[in-house]
Rosetta silent file (secondary structure, phi, psi, omega in degrees, C-alpha in Angstrom):
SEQUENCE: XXXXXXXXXXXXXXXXXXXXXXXXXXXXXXXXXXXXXXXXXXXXXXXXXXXXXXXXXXXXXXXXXXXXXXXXXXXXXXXXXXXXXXXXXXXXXXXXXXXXXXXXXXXXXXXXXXXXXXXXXXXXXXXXXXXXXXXXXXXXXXXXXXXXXXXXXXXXXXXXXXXXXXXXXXXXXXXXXXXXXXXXXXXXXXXXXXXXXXXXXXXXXXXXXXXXXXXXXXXXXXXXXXXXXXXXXXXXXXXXXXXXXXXXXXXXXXXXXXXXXXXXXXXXXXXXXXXX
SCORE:     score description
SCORE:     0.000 S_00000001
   1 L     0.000  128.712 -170.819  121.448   54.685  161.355 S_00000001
   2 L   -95.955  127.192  164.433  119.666   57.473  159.572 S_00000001
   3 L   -79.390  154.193 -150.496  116.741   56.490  157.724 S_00000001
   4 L   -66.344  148.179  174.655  116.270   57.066  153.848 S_00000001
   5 L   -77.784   99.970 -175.509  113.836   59.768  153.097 S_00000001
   6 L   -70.467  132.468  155.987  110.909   58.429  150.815 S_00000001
   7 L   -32.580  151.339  162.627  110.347   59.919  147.708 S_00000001
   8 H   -54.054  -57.736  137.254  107.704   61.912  146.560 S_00000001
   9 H     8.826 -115.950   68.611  106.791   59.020  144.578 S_00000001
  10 H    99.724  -80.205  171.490  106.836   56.609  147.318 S_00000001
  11 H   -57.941  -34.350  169.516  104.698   58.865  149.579 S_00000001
  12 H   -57.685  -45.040  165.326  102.123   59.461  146.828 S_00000001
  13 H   -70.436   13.952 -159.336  101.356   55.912  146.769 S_00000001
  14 H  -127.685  -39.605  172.604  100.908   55.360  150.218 S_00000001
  15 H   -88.209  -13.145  177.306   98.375   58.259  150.289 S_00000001
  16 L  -111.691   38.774  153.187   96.341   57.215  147.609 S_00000001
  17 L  -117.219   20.168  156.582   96.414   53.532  148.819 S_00000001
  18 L   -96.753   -5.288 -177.336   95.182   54.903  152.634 S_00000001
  19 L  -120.166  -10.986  176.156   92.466   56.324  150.092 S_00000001
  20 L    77.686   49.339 -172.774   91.729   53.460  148.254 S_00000001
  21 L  -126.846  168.886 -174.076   92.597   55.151  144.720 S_00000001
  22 L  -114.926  177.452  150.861   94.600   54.064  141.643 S_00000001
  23 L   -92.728   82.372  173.492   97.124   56.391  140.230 S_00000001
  24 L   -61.433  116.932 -164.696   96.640   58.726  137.518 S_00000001
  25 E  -120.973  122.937  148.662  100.098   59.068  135.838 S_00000001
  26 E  -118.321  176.999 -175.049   99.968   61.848  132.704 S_00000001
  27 E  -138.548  116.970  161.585  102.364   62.673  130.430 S_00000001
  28 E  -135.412 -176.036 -155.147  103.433   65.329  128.178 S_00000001
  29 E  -107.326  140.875  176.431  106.340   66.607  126.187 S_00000001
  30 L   -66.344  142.154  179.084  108.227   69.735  128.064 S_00000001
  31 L    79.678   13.513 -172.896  107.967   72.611  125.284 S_00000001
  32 L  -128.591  111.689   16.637  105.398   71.460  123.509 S_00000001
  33 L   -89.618  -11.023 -176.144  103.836   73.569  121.679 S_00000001
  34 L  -138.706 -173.830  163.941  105.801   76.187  123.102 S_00000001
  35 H   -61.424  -75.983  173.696  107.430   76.892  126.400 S_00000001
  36 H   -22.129  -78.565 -168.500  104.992   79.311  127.797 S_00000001
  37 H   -31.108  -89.705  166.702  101.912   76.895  126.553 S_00000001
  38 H   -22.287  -45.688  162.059  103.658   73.956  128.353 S_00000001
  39 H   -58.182  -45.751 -167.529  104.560   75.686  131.577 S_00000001
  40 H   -53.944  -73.805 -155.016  100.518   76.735  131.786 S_00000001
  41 H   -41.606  -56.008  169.652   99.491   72.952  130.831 S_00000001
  42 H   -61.830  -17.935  160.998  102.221   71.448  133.848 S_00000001
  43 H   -57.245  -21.107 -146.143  101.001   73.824  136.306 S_00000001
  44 L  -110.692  -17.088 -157.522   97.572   72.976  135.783 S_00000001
  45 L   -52.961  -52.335 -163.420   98.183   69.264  135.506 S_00000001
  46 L   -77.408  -18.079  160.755   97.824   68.350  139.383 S_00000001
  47 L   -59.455  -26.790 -155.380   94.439   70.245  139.769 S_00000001
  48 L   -85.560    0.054 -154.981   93.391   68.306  137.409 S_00000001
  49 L    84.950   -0.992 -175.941   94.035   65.178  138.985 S_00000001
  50 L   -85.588  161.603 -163.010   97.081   64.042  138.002 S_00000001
  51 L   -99.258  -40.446  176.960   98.585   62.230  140.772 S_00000001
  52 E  -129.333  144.913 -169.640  102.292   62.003  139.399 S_00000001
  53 E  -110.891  122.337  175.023  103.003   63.855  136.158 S_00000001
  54 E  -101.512  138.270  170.772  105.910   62.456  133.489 S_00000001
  55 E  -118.260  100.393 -178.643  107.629   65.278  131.648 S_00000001
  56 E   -76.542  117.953  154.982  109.181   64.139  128.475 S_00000001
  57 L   -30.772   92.344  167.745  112.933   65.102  127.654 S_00000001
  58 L   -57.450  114.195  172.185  112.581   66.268  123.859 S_00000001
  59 L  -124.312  174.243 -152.976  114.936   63.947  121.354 S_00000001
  60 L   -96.119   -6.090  176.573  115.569   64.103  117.981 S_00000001
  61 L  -127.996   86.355 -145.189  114.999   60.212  117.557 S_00000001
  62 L   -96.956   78.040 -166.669  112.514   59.225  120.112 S_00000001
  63 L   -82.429    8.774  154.131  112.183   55.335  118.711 S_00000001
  64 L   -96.186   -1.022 -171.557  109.694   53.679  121.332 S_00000001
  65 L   -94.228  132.365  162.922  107.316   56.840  120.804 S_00000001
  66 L   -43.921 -171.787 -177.765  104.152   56.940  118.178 S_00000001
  67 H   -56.551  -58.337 -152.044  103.614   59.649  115.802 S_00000001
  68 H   -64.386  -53.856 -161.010  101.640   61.719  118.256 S_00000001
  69 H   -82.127  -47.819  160.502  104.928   62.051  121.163 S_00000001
  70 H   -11.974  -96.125  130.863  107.146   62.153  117.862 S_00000001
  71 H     9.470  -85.329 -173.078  105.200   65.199  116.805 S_00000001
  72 H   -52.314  -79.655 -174.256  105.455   66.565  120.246 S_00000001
  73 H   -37.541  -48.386  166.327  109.116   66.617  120.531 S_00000001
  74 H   -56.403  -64.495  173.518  109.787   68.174  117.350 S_00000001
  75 H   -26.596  -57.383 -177.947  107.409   71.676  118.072 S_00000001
  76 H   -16.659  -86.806  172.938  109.488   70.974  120.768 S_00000001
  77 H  -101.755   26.551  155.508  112.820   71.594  119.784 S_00000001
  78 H   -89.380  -17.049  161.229  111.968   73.653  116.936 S_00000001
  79 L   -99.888   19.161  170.470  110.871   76.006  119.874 S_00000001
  80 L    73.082   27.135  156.289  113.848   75.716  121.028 S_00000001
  81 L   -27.328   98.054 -152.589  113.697   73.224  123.844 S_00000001
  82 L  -131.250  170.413  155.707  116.833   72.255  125.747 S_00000001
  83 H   -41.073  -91.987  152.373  117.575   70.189  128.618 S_00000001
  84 H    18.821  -71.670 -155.534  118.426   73.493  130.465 S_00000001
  85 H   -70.666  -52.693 -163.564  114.514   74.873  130.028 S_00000001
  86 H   -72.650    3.938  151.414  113.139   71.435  130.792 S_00000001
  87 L   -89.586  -15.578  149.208  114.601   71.200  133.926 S_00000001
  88 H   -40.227  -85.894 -162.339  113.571   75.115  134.345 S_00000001
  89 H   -44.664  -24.205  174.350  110.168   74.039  134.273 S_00000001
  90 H   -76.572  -32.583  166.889  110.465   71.740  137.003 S_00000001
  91 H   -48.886  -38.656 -177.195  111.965   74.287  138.936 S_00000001
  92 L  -105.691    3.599  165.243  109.252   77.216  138.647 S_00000001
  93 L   -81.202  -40.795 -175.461  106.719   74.017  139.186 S_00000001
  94 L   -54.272  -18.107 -163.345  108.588   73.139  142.644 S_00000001
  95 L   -94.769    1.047 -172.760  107.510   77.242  143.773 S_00000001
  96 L  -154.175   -3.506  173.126  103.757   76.738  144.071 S_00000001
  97 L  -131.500  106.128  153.596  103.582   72.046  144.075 S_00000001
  98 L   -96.161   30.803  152.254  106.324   70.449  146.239 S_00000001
  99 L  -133.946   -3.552 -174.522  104.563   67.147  146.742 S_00000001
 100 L  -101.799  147.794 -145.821  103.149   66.218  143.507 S_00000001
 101 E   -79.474  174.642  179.493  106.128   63.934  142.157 S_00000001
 102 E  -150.303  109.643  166.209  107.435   65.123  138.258 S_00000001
 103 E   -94.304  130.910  171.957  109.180   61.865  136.712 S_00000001
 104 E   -74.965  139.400  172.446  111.585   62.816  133.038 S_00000001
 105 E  -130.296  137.126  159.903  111.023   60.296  130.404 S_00000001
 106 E  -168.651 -129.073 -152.729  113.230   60.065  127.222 S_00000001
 107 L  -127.716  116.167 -159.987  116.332   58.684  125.903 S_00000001
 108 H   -63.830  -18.271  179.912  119.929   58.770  127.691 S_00000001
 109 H   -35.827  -64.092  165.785  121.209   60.787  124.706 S_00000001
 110 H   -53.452  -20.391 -169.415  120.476   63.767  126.070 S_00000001
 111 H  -102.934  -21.478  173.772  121.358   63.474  129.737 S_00000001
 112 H   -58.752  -33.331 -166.779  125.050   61.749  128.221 S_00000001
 113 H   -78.498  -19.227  160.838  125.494   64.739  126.508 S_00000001
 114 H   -79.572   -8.768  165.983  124.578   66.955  129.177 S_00000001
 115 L    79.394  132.337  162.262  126.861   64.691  131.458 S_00000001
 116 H   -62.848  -35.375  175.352  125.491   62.763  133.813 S_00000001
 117 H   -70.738  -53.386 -173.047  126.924   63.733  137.444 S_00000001
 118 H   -60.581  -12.440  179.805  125.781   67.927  136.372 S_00000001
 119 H   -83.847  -76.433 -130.460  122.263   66.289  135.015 S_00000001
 120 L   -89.033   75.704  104.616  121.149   64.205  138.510 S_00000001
 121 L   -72.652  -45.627 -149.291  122.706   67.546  140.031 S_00000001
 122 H   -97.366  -52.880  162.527  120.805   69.560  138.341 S_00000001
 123 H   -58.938  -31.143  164.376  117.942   67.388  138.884 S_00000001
 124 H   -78.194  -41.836  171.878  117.911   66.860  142.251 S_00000001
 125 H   -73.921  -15.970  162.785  117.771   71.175  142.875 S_00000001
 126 H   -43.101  -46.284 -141.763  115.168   70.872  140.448 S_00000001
 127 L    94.131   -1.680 -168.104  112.909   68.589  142.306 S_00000001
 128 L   -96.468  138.144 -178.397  112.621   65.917  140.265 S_00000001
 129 L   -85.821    8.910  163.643  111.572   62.576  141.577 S_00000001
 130 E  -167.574  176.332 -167.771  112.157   59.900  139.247 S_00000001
 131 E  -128.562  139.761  150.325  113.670   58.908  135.698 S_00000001
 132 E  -112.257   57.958 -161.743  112.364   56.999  132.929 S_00000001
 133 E   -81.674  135.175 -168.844  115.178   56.346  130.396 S_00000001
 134 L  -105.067  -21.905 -172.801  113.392   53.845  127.923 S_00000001
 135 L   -86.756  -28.194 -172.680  117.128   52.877  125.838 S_00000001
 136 L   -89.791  123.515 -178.123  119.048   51.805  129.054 S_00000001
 137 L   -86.900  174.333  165.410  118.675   47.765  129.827 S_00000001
 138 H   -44.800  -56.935  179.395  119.824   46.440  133.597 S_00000001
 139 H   -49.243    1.514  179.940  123.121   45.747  132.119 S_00000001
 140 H  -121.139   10.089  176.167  123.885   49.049  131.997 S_00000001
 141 H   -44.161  -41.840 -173.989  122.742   50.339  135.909 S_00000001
 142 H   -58.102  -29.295 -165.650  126.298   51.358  136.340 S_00000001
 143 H   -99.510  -12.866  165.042  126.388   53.926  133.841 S_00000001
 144 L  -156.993  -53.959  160.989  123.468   55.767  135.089 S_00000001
 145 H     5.509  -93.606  167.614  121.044   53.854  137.596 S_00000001
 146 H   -63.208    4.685  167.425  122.763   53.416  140.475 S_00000001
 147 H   -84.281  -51.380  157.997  123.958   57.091  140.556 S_00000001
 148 H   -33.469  -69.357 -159.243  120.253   57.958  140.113 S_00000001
 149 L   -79.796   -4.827  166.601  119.389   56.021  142.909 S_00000001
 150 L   -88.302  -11.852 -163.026  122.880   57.112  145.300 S_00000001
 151 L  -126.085   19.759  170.864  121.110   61.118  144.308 S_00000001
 152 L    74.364   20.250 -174.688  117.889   60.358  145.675 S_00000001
 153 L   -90.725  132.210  150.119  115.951   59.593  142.416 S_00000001
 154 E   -85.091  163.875 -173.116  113.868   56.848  141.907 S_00000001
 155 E  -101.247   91.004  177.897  114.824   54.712  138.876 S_00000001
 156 L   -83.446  138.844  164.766  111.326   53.121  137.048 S_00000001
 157 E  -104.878  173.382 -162.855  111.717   50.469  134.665 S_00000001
 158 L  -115.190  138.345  158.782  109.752   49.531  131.860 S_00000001
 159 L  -108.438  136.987  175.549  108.240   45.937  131.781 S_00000001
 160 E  -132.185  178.773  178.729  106.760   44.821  128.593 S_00000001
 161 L   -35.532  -20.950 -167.878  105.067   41.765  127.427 S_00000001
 162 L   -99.268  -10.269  175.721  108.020   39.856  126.441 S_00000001
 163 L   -69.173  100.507 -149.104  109.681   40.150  129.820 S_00000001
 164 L   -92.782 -159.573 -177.127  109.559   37.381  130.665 S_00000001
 165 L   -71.213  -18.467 -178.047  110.139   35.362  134.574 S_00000001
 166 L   -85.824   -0.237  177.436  113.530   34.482  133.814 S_00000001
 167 L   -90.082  -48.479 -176.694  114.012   38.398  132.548 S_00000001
 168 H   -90.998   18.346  100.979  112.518   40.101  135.053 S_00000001
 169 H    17.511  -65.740  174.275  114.618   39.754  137.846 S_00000001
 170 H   -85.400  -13.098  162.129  117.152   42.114  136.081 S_00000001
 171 H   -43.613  -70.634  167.572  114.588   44.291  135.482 S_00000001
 172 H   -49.423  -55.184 -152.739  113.699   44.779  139.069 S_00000001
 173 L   -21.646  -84.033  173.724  116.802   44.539  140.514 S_00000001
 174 L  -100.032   37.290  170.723  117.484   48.257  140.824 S_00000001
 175 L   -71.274 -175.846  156.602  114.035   49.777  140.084 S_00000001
 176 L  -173.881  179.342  176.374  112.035   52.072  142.378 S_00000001
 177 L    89.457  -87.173 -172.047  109.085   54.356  142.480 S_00000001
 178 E  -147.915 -173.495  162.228  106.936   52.162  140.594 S_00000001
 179 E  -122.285  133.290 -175.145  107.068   49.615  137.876 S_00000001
 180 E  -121.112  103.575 -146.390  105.796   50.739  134.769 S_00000001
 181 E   -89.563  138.536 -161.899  104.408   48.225  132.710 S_00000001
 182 E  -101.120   82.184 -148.245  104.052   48.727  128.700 S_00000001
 183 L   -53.285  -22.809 -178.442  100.468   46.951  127.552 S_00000001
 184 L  -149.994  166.005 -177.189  100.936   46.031  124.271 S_00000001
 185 L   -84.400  128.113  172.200  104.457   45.496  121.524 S_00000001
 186 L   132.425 -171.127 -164.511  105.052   48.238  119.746 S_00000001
 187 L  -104.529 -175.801  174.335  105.409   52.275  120.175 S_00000001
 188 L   -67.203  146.253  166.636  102.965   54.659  121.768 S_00000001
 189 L    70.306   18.069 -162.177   99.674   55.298  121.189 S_00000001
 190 L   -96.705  -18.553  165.255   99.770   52.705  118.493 S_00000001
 191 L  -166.646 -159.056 -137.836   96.766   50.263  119.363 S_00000001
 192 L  -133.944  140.294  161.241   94.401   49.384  122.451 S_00000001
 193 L   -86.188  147.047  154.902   95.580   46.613  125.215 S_00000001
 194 L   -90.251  127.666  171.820   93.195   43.574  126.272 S_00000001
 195 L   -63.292   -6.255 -165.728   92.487   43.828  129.676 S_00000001
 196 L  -119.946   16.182 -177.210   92.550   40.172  130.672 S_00000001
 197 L  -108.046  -18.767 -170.614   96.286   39.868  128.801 S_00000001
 198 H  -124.465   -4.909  166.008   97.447   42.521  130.908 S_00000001
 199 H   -83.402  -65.306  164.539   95.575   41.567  134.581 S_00000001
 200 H    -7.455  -62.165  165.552   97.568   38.132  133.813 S_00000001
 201 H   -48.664  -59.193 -169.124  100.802   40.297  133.356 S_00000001
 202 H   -68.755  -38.359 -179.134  100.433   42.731  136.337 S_00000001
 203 H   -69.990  -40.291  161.962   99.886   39.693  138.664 S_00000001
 204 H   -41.678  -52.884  164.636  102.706   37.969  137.122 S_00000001
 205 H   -50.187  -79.227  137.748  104.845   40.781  137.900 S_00000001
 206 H     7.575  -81.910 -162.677  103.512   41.329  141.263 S_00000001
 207 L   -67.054   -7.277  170.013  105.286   38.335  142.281 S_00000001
 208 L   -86.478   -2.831 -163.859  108.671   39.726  141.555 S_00000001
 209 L  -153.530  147.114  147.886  107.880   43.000  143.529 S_00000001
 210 L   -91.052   -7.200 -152.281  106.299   45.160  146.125 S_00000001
 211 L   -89.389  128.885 -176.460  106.578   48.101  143.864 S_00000001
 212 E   -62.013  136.849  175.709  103.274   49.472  142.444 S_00000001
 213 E  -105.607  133.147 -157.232  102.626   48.866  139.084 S_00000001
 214 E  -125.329  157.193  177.305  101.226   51.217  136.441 S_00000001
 215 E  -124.501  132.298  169.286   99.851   50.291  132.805 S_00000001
 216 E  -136.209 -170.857 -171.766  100.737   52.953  129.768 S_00000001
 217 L    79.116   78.611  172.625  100.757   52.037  125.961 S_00000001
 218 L   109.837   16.354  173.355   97.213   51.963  124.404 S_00000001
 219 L  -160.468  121.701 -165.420   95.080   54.012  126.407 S_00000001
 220 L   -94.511  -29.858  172.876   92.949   57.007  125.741 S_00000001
 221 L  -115.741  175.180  170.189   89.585   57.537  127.390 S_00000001
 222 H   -40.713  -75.873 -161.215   88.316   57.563  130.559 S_00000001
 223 H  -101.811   28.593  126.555   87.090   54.011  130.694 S_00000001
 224 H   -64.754  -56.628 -175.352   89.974   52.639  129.060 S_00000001
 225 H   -60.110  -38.981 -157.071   92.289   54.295  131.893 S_00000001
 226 H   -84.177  -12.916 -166.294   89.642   53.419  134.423 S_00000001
 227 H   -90.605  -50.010 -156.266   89.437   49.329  132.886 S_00000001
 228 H   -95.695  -54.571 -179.144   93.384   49.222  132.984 S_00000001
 229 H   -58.106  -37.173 -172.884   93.697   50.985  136.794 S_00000001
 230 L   -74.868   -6.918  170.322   91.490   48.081  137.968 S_00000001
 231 L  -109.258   20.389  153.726   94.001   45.475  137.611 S_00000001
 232 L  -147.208 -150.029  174.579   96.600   47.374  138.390 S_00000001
 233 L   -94.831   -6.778 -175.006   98.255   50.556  140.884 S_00000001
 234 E   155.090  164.645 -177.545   97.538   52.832  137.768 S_00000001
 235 E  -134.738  162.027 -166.673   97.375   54.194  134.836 S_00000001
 236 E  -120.333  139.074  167.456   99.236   56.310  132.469 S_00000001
 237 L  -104.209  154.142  155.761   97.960   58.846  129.488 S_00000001
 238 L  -161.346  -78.357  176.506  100.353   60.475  127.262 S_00000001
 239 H   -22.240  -65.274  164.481   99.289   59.953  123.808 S_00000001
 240 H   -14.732  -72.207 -142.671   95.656   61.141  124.244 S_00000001
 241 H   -80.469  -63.166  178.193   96.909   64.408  125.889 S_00000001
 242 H   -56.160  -45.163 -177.266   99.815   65.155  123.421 S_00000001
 243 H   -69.063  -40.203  172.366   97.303   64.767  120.283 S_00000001
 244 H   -40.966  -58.710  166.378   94.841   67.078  122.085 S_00000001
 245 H   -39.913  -83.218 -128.638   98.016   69.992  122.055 S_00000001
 246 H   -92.951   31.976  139.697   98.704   69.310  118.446 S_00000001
 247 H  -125.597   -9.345  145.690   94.774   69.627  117.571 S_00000001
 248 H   -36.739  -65.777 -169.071   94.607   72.901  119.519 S_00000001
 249 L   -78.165  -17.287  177.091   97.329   74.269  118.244 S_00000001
 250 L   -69.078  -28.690 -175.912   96.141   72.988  114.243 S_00000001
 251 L  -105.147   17.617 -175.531   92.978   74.966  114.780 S_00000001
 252 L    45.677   78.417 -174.937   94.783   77.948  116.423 S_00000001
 253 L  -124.253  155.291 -179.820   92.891   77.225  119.563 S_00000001
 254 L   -77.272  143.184 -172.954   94.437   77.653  123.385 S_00000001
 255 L   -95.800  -24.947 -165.040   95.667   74.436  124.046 S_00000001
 256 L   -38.455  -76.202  178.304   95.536   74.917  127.755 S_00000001
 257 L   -21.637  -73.905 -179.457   91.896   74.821  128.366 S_00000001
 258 H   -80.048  -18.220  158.660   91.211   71.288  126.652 S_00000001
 259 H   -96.482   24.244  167.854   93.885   69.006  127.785 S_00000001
 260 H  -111.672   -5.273  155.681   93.701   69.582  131.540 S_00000001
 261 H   -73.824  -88.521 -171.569   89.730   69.085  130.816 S_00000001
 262 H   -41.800  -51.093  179.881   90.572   65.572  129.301 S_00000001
 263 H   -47.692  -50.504  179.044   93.312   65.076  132.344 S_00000001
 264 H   -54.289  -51.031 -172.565   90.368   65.801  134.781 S_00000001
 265 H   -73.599   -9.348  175.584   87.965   63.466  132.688 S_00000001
 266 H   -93.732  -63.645  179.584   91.048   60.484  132.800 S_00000001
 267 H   -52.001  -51.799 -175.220   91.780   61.283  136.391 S_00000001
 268 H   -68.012  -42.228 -166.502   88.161   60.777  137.460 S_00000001
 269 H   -80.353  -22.809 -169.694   87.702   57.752  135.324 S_00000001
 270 H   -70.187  -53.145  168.106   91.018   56.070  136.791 S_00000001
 271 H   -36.007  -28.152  162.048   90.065   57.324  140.935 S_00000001
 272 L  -103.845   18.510  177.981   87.157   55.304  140.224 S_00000001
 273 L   -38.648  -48.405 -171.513   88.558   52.170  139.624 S_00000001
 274 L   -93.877    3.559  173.079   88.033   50.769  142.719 S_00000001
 275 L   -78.538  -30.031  173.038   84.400   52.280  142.883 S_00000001
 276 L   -42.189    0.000    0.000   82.728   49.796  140.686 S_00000001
């Protein structure tokens, strides 16, 4: 029997729980503000600390995302963003990082219309290790899930507040990677989580899974990220990071420069979760 090949994913958690670390998960939008910009920013990401990097798949109706990831998509594909590019970028990342994982987050629009067997095709010579499609429920794992997960992908689901024990079950079922749990109702970047509503959650959860669990939704600084990592496997930025670009680029300032300084200043606050 040949044994399955762990993920990038999979292995990243394993080394930074032999290190006694959380996970810093950021996120930005591929193309945003430009290609070029955006290639620089993802290159630069993993010095910077991030330990797994989400690249968001620009759409034209991105309805769980705030203003700020909104915002981001459009520059996007008003700069002409495609599928195509954003799966480029993973490609010319894979030539100089092959271990730090790169999960796509969006909306299935785009990968139906790009067809699904030539997308996790396309994605697997890419490099990329995992999917976040936020519009597809369990009931639908047939139509893209388990094909992910038959191509060597992991599949993350999103748990949110309202999922509740008799829900998540179907949740789980066919996740992998991680679980990635969404701190407060409502879109991105739209308010602040309470920590003792969401250690309550994460434990809850926990009993449905071995799968590490990350908190995103609501959180911006350091010691927000670092507050949220202790009661869970990690934490996720996106909002923060994405507003930083689009006040760069307002004051016609290199964008590079200042959000991989806030990723380093995030990264640092989450790795010390467990120092306290």
């Amino acid at each position: 029997m040949v044994e399955k090949q762990k993920t990038r994913i999979e292995t990243r958690f394993e080394v930074l729980q032999s290190e006694g670390k959380k996970a810093f998960v950021a996120f930005i939008t591929a193309g945003d503000p430009d290609l070029e910009t955006s290639e620089k920013i993802l290159a630069g990401l993993a010095d910077a600390g991030a330990d797994i990097i989400e690249l968001g798949m620009p759409f034209t109706d991105p309805m769980a995302d705030g203003p700020a990831i909104q915002a981001a998509s459009l520059r996007a594909l008003e700069g002409g963003q495609t599928m195509l590019k954003t799966l480029a970028m993973v490609t010319r990342f894979r030539e100089t990082n092959d271990t730090t994982p790169i999960v796509l987050m969006g909306y299935y629009n785009p990968i139906y219309h790009f067809g699904v067997d030539a997308f996790l095709i396309e994605a697997n010579k890419a490099g990329v290790d995992g999917l976040i499609v936020v519009d597809l429920p369990a009931e639908e794992d047939e139509e893209f899930c388990i094909p992910a997960m038959k191509a060597g992908i992991n599949f993350i689901r999103l748990a949110t507040p309202t999922t509740d024990d008799k829900r998540l079950p179907a949740v789980l079922k066919n996740s992998s990677g991680f679980v990635y749990y969404v701190s407060i109702n409502g879109i991105t970047g739209s308010a602040s989580a309470d920590l003792n509503t969401v250690d309550h959650a994460v434990q809850r959860i926990k009993n449905h899974t071995d799968l590490p669990i990350v908190v995103g939704f609501g959180i911006r600084t350091p010691d927000q990220a670092r507050t949220m990592a202790k009661v869970s496997d990690g934490a996720v930025v996106g909002s923060a990071l994405v507003d930083c670009i689009s006040e760069a680029k307002r004051q016609g300032k290199d964008c590079v420069s200042p959000v991989l300084t806030l990723a380093s200043e995030l990264a640092e606050g989450v790795h010390k979760a467990n120092k306290d």
